[in-house]
N, C-alpha and C positions, 0 to 999 in steps of 0.2 A: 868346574869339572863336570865330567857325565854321569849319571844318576838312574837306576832302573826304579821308574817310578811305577805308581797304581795308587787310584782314587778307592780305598778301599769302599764296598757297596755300593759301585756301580763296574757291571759288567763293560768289558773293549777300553778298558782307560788305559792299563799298560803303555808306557813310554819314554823315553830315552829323554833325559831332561839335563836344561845345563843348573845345577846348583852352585850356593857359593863353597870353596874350599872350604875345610872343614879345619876351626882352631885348636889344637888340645886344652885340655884345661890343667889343674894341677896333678900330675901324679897320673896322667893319661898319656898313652903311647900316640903318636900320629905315624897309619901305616898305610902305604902302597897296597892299593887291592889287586890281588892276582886272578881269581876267580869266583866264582859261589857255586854249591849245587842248587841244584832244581829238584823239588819235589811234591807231594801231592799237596802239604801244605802251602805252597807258593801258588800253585795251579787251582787251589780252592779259593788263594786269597781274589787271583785274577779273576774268577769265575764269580765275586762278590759275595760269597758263601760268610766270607766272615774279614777280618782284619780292622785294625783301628792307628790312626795317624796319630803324630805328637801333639799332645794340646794344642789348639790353637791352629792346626793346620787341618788342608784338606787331602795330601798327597802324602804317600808314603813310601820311604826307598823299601824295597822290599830283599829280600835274601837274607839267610840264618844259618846256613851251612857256608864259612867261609872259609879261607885263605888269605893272607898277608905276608907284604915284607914289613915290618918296621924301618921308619925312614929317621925318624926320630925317636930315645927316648930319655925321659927326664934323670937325673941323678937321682940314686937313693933305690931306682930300681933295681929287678934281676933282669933287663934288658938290654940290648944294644942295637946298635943299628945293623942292617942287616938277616936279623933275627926271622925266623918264620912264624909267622904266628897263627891262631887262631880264635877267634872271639865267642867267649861264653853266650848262651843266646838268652837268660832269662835273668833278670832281675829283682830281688825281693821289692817291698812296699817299700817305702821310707819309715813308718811303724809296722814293720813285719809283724809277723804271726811269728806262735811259738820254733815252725819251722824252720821258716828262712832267717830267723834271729841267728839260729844253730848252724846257718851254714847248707840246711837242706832246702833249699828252696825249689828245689825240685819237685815236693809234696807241699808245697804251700796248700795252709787251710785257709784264707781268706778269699782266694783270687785276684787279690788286687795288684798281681806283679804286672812287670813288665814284660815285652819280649824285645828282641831285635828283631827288627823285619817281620815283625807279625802283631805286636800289641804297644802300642802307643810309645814305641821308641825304632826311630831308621834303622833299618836292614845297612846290611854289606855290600850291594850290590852297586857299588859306586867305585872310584878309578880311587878312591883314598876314602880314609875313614878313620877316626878315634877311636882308643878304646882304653878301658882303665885298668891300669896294670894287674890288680887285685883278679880280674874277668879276662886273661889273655891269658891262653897256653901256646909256650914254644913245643915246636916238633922237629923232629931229627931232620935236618935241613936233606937227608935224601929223598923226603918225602912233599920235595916241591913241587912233585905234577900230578899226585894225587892228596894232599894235604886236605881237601875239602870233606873227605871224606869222614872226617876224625867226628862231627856230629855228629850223623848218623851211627858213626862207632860208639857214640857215647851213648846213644840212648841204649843199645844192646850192653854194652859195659855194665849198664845200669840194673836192668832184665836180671844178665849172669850173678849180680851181686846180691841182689831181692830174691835169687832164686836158691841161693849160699846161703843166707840168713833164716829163710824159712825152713832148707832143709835140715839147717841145724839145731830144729826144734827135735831132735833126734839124732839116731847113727842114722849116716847118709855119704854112699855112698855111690852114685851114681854111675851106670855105662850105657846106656844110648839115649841120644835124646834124638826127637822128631822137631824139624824147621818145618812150618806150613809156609810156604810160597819163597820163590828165589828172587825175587827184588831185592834190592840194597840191604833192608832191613836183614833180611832174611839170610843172604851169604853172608853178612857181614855178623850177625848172630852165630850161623855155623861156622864161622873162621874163627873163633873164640870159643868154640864146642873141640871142636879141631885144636888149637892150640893147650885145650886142658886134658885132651888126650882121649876124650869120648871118642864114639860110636857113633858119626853124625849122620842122619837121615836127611835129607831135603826134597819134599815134595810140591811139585805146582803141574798144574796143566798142559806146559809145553811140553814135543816130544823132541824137539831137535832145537837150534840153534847153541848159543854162548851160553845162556843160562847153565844148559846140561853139560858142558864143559866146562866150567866155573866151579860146578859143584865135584864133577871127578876128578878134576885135577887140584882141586883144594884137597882132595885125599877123604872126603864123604862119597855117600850114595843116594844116587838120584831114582825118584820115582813118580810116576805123574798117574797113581789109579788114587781109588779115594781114601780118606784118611781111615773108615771103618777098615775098609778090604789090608791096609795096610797092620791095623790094629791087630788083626785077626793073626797075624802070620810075627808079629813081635813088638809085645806091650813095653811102650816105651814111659823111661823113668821119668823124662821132662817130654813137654813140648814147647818150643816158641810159637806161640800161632802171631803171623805175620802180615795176614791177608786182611782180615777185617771181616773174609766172608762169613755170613751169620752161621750158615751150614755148617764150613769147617770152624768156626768157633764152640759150633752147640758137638760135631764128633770131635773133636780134640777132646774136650771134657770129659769121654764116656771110653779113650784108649789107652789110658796111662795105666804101669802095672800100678800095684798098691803102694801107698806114701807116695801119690805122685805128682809131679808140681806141673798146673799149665799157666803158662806166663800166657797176655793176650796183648801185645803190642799192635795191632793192627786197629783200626779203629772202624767201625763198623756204620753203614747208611741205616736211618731208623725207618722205619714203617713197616717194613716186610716181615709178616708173623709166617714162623714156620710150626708144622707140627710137629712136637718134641715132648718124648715122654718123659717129664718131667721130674715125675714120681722114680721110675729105673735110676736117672743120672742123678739125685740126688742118694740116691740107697747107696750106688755105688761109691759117690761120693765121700760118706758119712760113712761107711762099716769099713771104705780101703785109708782110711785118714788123709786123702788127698788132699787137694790147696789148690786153685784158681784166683788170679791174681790179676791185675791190670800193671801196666808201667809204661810211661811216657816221661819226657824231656831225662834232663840230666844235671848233677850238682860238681862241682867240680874236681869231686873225688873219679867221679865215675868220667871227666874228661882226661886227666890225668892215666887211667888203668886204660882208656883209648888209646891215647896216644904210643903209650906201650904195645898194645898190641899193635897197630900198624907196624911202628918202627920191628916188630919182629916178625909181621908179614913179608911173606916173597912178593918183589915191589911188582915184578912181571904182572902178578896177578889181579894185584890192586889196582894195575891201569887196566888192565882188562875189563875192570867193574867201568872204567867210565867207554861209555860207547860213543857216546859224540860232544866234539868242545864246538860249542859254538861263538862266535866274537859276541862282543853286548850291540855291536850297531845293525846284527840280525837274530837277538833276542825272540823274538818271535817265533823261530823255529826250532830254541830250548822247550816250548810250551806244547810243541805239534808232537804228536806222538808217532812212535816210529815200532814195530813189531818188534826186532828184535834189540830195543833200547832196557840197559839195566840202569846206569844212571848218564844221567845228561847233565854237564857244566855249562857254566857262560865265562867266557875266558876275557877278562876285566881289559886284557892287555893286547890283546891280537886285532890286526887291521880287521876291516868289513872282509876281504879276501874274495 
């Protein structure tokens, strides 16, 4: 079968590979891949920035954000064939930590997990692939052409839940929250601000294209000046900062009204020191009892409340978010970046065309 490989840490190795079929093991699904997303994590991995192959190998399938049919599955499961699936991307240890023992492997304190398509276990990104029933969620089979989606819904699912827990170290009531930036993360965070009934703000830099239509036709509002200027005219209770950028990570911090939660999903380039009064945004910090927080991957509580949310998104809009399918035998052009791309697939099953 075809296989999107990468020599993790070396730059230009990306490439279309024939591997052998893949066997199930016990209590493992074997499923027809339909597509994968593509995202900064995959484009860092091509880029040699990081990634790590299966023991013992040099090449790695890559993709984490999938789609599947189930072609096969064993007795004893909740599957069948036919099934649409989706594959859990992380792993605990074999002796986990007190975390992923629990089932949260999502804050694993050791590091020693795995990933799919990114830490020492193949990606999705191949025409079929295994997966263990315990790590597979089914989706509302109407969400066959944007199903890939439901990852990147899960790490926001996650955000929305850590952002519930914390606020209920108190009464918490929340009504507007601020998104910094409209990429995937970002709409897909304000479509689950939107669906709890908030106030959603969405801001990033663009003045025109899909993005700003994404955002007002989800039923929020879009604005592209800065996060202060923004602050100024309506302190908001949350923010998802989305971007990584250090700037709007260090004003997010300094615009939330009091008790206010800022999530920091985006992940940020190190070197760049900005000037930042450090002393102001901690006072405020500290006298308003705010909370800044981080949140990345997801456990399968939080793929589970994804999956919900899509199936209860209008589908219209959800293809909307993908901007171009590309086949895997011009792969290539999943990587090339395009102005007004929100996310970009590689469609496991479509001729070269």
């Amino acid at each position: 079968m075809r296989a999107l490989t990468v020599m993790p840490g070396e730059r230009d190795s990306l490439r279309v590979d024939e591997v052998d079929d893949p066997t199930p093991g016990p209590g493992e699904l074997l499923v027809d891949g339909l597509a994968v997303g593509v995202c900064g994590t995959d484009r860092e991995i091509v880029d040699a920035q990081f990634g790590e192959p299966v023991p013992g190998r040099s090449r790695l399938i890559i993709g984490h954000e999938s789609l599947g049919r189930v072609r096969r599955a064993p007795e004893g499961t909740d599957f069948a064939e036919g099934d649409l699936v989706v594959g859990v991307v992380r792993r605990p240890d074999p002796e986990p930590c007190g975390a992923c023992a629990r089932g949260y492997f999502d804050m694993c304190r050791n590091g020693r997990y795995t990933e799919r398509g990114i830490k020492g276990l193949d990606g999705y990104a191949s025409e079929s692939w295994t997966l263990e029933a315990d790590y597979a969620v089914r989706l509302d089979p109407r969400l066959s052409g944007v199903g890939m989606l439901l990852e990147p819904t899960s790490v926001v699912a996650k955000a929305w839940d850590q952002i519930e827990r914390i606020g209920a170290r108190s009464w918490f009531e929340p009504e507007t929250v601020l998104v910094t930036g409209a990429g995937p993360i970002g709409l897909l965070a304000a479509l689950i601000g939107v669906q709890r009934g908030l106030d959603v703000h969405v801001l990033d830099r663009v003045v025109g294209g899909p993005k700003v239509d994404l955002v007002r036709d989800l039923g929020a509002t879009y604005h592209h000046d800065s996060v202060t200027d923004f602050g100024r005219r309506l302190r908001p209770d949350i923010v998802i900062e989305a971007t990584g950028v250090d700037q709007l990570v260090c004003e997010s911090m300094a615009v939330t009204a009091a008790y206010g939660i800022v999530c920091l999903t985006g992940v940020s380039s190190p070197g760049r020191v900005l000037p930042t009064d450090l002393g102001s945004l901690n006072r405020s910090i500290v006298l308003e009892n705010d909370a800044v927080f981080g949140s990345v991957n997801a456990n399968l509580t939080h793929y589970t409340a994804a999956a919900d949310a899509l199936a209860a998104a209008d589908l219209g809009w959800l293809d909307r978010l993908v901007s171009r399918r590309v086949p895997l035998t011009r792969f290539h052009e999943a990587f090339e970046h395009h102005q007004d791309d929100v996310k970009v697939i590689i469609d496991l099953t479509a001729a070269a065309g």
